[in-house]
C-alpha positions in Angstrom: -66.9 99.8 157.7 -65.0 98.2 154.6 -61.6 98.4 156.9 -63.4 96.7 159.8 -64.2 94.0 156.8 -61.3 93.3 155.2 -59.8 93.0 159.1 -62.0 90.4 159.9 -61.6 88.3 157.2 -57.5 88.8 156.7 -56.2 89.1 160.5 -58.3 86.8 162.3 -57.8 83.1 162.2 -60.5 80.4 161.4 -60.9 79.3 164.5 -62.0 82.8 165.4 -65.7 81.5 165.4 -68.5 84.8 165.1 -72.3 84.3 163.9 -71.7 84.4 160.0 -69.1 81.5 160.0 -70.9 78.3 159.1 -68.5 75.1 160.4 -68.9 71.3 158.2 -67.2 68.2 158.6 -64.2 68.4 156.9 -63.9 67.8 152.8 -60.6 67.6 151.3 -60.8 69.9 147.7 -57.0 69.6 147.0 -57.4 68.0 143.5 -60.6 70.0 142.8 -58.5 73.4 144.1 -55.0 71.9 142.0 -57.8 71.7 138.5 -58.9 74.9 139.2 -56.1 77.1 139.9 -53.9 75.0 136.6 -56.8 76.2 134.3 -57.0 79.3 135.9 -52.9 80.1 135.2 -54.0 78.6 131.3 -57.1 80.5 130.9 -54.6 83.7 132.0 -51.5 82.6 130.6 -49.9 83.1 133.9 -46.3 81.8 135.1 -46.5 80.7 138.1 -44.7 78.6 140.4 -45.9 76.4 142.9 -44.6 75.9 146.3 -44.2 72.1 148.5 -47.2 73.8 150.3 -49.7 73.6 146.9 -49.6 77.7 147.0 -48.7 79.0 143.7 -47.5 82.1 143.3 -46.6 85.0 140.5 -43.8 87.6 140.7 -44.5 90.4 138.7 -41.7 92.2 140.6 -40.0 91.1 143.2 -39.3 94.3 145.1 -35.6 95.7 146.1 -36.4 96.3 150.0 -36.6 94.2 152.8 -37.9 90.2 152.6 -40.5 89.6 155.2 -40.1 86.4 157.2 -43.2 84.7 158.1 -43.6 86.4 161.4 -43.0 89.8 160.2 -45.5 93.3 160.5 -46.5 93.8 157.0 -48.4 96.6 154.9 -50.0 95.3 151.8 -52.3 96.5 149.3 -54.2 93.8 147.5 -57.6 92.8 145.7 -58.7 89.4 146.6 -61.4 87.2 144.5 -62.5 83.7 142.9 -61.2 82.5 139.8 -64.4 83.4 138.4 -63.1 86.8 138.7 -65.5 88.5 141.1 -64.3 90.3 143.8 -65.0 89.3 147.2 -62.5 92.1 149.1 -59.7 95.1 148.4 -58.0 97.3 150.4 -57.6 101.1 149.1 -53.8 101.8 148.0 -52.1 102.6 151.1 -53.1 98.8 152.6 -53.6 97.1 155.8 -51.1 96.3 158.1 -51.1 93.0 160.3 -48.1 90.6 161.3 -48.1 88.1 159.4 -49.1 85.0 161.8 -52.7 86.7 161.8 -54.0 85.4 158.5 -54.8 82.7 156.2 -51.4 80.3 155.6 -51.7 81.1 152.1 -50.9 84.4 153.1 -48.0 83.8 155.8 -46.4 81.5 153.3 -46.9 84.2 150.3 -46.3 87.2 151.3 -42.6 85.8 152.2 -41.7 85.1 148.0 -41.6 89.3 147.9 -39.7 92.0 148.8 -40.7 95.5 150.1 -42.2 97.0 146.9 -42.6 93.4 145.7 -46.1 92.3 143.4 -47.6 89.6 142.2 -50.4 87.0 142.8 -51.0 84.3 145.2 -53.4 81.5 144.4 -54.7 79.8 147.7 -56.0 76.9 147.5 -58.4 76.0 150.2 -56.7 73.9 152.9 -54.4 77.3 152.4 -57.3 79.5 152.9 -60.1 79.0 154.9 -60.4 75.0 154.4 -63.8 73.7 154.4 -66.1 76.4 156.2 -68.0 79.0 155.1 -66.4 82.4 156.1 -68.2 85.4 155.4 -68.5 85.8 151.8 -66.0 83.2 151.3 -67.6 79.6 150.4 -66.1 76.7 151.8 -63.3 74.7 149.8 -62.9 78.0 147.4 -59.8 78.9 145.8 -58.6 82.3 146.7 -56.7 84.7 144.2 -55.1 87.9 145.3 -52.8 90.5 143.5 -50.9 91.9 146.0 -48.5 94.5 146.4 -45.9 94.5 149.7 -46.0 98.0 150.5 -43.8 97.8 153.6 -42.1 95.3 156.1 -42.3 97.2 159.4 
């Protein structure tokens, strides 16, 4: 059951409408998401570095393999949740696999800063993530932290 989860919510894209996705008008959280994620990285005394996209991103260690490109089969093991710390999904150790086209852009872009046996942390903002909408147990316009670890390019 938790692997059917955390497929759902990582390899399908938003459009990919099913009966817990609730769909508003548009709102555009970029400066609240750009507050949020700066005192986030204070609160933590993180270093990150942010990309043209508004993704910011922390190597812990960039891994000596293979760099994915953004249309690459991935493994990854990660923990995802808010900045308020909880926990909204994980994989177990040995990760899920997925190409990297099938999830959030946050992701796509991301997962692309590592190597194979990279880590680190993304933080997604929303228009990275899942925008607007409700998705799941996701709010709408929510900023999305994961610490991930690229297990594999395949």
């Amino acid at each position: 059951m938790k692997y059917g989860i955390i497929i759902v919510v990582f390899t399908l894209f938003i459009s990919c409408k099913n009966d817990d996705t609730t769909f508003k008008e548009p709102v555009d959280y970029t400066a609240q998401n750009e507050e949020e994620i700066k005192d986030y990285i204070e609160k933590n005394n993180l270093t990150a570095l942010k990309s043209e996209s508004g993704l910011y991103y922390v190597i812990n260690d960039e891994g000596n393999g293979i760099r994915p490109t953004a249309t690459s089969d991935v493994t990854v093991a990660y923990k995802g949740y808010f900045t308020d710390g909880s926990t909204f999904d994980e994989s177990d150790a040995n990760g899920i696999s997925f190409n990297l086209q099938q999830v959030i852009a946050g992701w796509t872009e991301g997962i692309t800063y590592f190597k194979e046996g990279g880590s680190g942390i993304l933080l997604v903002p929303s228009r990275l993530g899942y925008g607007s909408n409700d998705y799941g147990p996701i709010p709408g316009g929510s900023v999305l932290i994961f610490d991930i670890n690229l297990l594999s390019v395949n």
